[in-house]
C-alpha positions in Angstrom: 128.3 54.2 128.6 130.4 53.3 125.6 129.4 54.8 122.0 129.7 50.9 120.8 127.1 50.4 122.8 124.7 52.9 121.9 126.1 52.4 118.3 123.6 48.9 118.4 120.6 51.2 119.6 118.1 52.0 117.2 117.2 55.2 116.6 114.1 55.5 119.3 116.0 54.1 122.0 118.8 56.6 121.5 116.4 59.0 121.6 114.9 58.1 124.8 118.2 57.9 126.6 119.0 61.3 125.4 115.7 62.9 126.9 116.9 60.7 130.4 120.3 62.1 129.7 119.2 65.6 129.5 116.8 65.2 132.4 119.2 63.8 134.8 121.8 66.8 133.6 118.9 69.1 134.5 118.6 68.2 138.1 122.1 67.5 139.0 122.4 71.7 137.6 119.9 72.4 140.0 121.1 70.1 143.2 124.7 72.6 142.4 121.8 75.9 141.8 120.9 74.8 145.6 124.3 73.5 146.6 123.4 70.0 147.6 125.7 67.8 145.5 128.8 66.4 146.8 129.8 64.9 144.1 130.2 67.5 140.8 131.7 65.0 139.0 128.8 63.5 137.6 128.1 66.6 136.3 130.8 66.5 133.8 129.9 62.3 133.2 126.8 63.0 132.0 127.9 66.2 129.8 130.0 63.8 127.9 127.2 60.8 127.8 125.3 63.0 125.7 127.7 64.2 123.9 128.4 60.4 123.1 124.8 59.8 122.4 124.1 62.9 120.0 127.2 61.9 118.1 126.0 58.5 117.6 122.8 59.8 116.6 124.2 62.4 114.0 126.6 59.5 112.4 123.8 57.6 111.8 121.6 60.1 110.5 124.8 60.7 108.0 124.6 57.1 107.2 121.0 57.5 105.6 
């Protein structure tokens, strides 16, 4: 996910994909807690998609 994409989001819809964001973080933490992911890079993929996503989110709250 690129932040020019989520910079066209609205508001609501960045929100949304934040709360997905933070749920998929939440079970790929507990899939490591019970060691059944393979793969831990997604891990750190969707660390950084949310960092992308509250960043959008606090530059446009700036813009207001």
């Amino acid at each position: 996910m690129k932040a020019s994409e989520l910079r066209s989001q609205d508001e609501t819809s960045l929100a949304k994909e934040l709360a997905d964001l933070l749920k998929a973080h939440f079970g790929l933490r507990m899939q490591i807690a019970t060691q059944q992911l393979n793969n831990t890079s997604q891990l750190k993929k969707v660390r950084r998609d949310i960092a992308r996503v509250r960043t959008v989110m606090n530059q446009k709250a700036k813009q207001k």
